[in-house]
Steps between C-alpha positions, in 0.01 A plus 500: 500500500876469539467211716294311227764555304760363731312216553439449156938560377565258821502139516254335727435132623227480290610656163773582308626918469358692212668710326502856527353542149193206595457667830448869306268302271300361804499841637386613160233236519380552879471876432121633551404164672775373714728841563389840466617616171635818583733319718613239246598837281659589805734201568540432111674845468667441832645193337587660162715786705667215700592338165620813382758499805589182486530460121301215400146402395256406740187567237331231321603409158336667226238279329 
């Protein structure tokens, strides 16, 4: 799961980076189907306590 989400916040040959906040809504998106969901909860509250520590938003913008 984290290395989808590498490869998704890196830039590759063939596509432009996302952004975190696209790459937690393509998480979002994949989970049930794509990624187990219990790990996308997993890494998405990984991510939150990283942003906590580092003391900026990686979450997607509230609609």
């Amino acid at each position: 799961m984290a290395d989808a989400y590498e490869a998704m916040t890196s830039d590759r040959p063939y596509r432009s980076e996302l952004t975190p906040a696209a790459a937690r809504e393509q998480l979002l998106a994949g989970a049930g189907t794509q990624f187990d969901s219990g790990v996308v909860e997993a890494l998405l509250r990984a991510l939150d306590r990283q942003e906590q520590v580092a003391g900026h938003s990686l979450k997607a913008p509230a609609t």
